[in-house]
C-alpha positions in Angstrom: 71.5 -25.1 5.7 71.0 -21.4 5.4 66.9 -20.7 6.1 64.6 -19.4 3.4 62.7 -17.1 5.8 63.9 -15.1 9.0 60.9 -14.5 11.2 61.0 -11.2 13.0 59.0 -10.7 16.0 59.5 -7.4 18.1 58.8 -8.2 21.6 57.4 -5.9 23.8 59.0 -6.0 27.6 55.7 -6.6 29.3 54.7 -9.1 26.8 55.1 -12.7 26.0 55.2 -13.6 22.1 52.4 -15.4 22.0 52.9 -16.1 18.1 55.0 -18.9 19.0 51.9 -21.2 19.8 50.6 -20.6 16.1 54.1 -20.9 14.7 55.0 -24.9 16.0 52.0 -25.8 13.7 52.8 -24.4 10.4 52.9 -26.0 7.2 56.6 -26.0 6.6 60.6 -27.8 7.4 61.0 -26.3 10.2 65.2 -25.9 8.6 63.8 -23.7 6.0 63.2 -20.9 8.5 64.5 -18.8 11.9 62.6 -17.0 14.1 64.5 -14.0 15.9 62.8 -12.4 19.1 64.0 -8.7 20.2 62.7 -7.9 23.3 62.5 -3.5 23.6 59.9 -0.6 24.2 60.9 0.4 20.4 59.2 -2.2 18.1 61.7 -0.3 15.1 64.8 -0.9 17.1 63.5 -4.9 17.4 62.7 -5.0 14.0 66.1 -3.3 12.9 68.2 -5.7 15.4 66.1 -8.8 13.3 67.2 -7.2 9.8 71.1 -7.3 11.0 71.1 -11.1 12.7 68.7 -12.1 9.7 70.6 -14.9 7.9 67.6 -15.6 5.1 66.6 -14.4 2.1 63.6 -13.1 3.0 62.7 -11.1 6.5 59.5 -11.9 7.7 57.8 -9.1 10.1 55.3 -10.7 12.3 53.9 -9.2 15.7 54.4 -11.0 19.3 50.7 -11.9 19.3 49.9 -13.0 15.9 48.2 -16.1 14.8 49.8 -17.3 11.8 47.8 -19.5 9.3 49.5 -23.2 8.7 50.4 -22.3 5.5 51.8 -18.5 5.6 55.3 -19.5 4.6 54.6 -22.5 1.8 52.2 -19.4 0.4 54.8 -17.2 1.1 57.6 -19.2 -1.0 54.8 -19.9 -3.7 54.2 -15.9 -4.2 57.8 -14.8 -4.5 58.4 -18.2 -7.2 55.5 -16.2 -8.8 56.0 -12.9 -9.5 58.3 -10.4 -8.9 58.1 -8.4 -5.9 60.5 -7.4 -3.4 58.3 -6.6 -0.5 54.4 -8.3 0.0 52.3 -8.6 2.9 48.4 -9.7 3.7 45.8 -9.3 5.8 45.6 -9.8 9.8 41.7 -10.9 10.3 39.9 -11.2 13.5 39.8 -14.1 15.2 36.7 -16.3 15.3 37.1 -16.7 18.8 37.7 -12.9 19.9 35.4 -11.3 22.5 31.7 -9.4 21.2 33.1 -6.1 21.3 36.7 -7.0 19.6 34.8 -8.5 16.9 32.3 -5.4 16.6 36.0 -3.2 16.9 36.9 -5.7 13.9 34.0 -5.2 12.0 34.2 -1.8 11.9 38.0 -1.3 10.8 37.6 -3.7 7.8 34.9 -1.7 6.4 35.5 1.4 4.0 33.5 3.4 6.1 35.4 2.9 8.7 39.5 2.6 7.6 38.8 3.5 3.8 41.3 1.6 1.5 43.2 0.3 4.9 40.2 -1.7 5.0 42.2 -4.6 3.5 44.5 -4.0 6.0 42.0 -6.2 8.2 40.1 -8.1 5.2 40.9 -10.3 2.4 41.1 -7.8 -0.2 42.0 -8.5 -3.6 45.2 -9.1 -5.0 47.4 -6.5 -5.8 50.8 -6.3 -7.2 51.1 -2.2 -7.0 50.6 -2.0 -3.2 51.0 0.9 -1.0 51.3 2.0 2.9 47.0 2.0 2.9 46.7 -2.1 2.4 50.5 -3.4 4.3 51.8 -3.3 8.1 54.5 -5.0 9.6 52.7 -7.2 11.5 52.1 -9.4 8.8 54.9 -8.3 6.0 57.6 -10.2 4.3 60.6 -8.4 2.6 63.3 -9.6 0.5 66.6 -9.3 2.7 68.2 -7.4 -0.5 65.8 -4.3 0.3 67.6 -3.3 3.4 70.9 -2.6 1.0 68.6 -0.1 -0.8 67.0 1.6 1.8 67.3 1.6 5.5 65.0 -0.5 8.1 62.2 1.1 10.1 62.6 4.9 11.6 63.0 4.3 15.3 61.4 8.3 16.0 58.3 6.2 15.1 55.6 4.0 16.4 53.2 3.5 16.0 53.3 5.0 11.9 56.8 3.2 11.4 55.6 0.6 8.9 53.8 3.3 6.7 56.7 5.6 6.5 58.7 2.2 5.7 56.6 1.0 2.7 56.3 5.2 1.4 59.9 5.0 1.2 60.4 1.5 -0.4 58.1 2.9 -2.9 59.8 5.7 -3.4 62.6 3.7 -4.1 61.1 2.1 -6.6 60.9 -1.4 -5.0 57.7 -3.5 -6.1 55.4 -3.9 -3.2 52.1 -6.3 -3.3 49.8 -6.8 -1.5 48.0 -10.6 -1.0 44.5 -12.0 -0.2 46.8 -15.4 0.7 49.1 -14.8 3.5 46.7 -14.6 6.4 47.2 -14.1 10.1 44.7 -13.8 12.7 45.1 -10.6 15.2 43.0 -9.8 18.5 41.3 -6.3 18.5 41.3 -4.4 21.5 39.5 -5.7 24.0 37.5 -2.1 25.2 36.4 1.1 23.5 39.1 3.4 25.3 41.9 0.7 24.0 40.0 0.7 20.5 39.9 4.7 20.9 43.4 5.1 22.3 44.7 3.5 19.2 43.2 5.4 16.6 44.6 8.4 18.5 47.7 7.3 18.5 47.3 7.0 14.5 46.2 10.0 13.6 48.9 11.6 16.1 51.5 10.3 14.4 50.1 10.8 10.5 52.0 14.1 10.0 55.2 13.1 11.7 55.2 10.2 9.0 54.5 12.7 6.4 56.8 15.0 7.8 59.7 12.3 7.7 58.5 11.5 3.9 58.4 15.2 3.0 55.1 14.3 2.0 52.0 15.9 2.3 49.6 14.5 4.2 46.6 12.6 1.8 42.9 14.6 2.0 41.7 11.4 3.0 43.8 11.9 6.3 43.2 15.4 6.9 39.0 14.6 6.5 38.8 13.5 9.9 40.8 16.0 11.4 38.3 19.0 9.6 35.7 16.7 11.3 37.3 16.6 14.8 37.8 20.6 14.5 34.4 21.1 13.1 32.7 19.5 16.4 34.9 21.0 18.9 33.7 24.2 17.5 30.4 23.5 16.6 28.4 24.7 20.1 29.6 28.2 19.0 29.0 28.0 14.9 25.4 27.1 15.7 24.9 30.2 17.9 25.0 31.7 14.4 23.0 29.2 12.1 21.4 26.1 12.7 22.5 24.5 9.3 26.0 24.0 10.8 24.7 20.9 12.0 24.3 19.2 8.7 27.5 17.8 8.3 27.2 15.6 12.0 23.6 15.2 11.1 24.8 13.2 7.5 27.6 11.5 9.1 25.3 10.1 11.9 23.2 8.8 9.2 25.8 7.3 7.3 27.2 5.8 10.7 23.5 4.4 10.8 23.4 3.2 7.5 26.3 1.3 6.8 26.4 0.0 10.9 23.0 -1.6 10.4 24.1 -3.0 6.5 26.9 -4.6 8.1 24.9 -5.9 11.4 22.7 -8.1 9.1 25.6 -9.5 7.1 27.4 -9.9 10.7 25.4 -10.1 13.8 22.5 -7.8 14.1 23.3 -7.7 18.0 26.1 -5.3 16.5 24.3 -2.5 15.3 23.4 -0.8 18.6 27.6 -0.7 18.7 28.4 0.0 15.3 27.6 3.4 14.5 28.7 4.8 18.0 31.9 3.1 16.9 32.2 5.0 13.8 31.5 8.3 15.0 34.0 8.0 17.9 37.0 6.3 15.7 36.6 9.2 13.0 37.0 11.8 16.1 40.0 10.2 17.7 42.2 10.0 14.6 41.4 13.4 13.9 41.5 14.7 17.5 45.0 13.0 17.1 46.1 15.1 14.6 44.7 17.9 15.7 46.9 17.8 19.1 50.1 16.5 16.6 49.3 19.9 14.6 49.3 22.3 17.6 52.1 20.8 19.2 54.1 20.9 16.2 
């Protein structure tokens, strides 16, 4: 019986693929779908090995230590029965049971403030059937094996910033990307700030290499925190000549403020102490990130 779904999972060496645990208690016949582990240190290579030994009709990308909800593939099957997309992915939540300063970490990435319009990224957002790059990753993706004759898999001189060069191409290509609310997984934020920092980093390092690879140019909404990272590193100096250079940290502090305390009541209150430090240090990392991408390119 030839599977409806081909489960990727791109195993890291050092890791196990924790996923598995989640994946014996889903909601479907278990000879409806295959799951495919590549162990390597390049998740695109893994994923690309999973598109070739794929044998059903739809790939689905999901990362070594995932949660899956019971129902991801039965919600899966009902969405592609429904409308007519060729690539569709959801949201990766926090788990309830994560530690106080992952779910602070998580809190703060699935606000706008915080990730803009990759917010849903990390929160049930609404449906949408004219997705992009900002609201998909492949750790929680599933694509229509037929893509892979139009366009190629995942860029291997990526990661992380493979999966968003992936979907900029598919929708270059045309292909019908959406994005929903319904096909949940649960993933575990980093566990301390440097691994929270590190990452963010590592994601705005790789933003115009992405771009670069797109020939696109890289969004304003990108290049905001980079001006901001740029604009503190020389900021000791620009107030030797005015004080009113220190406007623009003294409004994003009190936005940081703001919006960490509005989401503190709605959350935990013991978060807002956390929240807006958070903010202020995830804004300078990605744009630190590109700043070092830029000189060294």
């Amino acid at each position: 019986m030839k599977p409806k779904f081909s489960i990727v999972i791109a195993l890291a060496p050092y890791r196990n693929a924790e996923v598995l645990k989640s994946l014996k208690n889903i909601n479907y016949d278990e000879k409806k779908y295959e799951i495919i582990i590549k162990k390597g240190l390049n998740p695109s290579e893994n994923r690309n090995y999973g598109i070739k030994k794929a044998k059903g009709d739809i790939i689905y990308f999901l990362d070594d230590d995932a949660i899956v909800d019971k129902n991801i593939l039965k919600n899966a099957e009902e969405f592609f029965n429904k409308y007519n997309v060729d690539i569709v992915g959801g949201p990766q939540l926090t788990p309830k049971d994560d530690s106080f300063f992952a779910k602070i970490f998580g809190t703060a990435i699935e606000s706008f403030w915080g990730s803009y319009k990759m917010a849903d990224r990390y929160r049930r957002g609404n449906l949408n059937l004219d997705a992009n790059e900002l609201s998909l990753t492949s750790a929680n993706c599933f694509v229509k094996r037929n893509v892979f004759n139009k366009i190629k898999g995942f860029d291997v001189r990526l990661w992380p910033g493979e999966d968003p060069e992936f979907f900029s191409r598919a929708k270059k290509a045309s292909l019908n990307i959406a994005y929903s609310p319904n096909l949940i997984i649960y993933h575990r934020r980093r566990a301390n700030l440097f691994g929270f920092l590190k990452q963010h980093y590592k994601y705005g390092n790789v933003r115009l290499k992405k771009e670069a690879i797109n020939k696109n140019l890289a969004g304003f909404v990108f290049i905001i925190p980079a001006v901001f990272s740029l604009y503190l590193i020389f900021l000791p100096i620009l107030l030797l000549f005015s004080k009113g250079f220190s406007f623009p940290i003294q409004l994003h502090l009190i936005i940081d403020i703001i919006v960490g305390a509005y989401l503190a009541l709605k959350k935990n209150v013991l978060y807002f102490p956390f929240l807006p430090i958070i903010f202020f240090l995830m804004h300078f990392s990605y744009g630190l990130g590109m700043l070092v991408s830029l000189f060294e390119r």
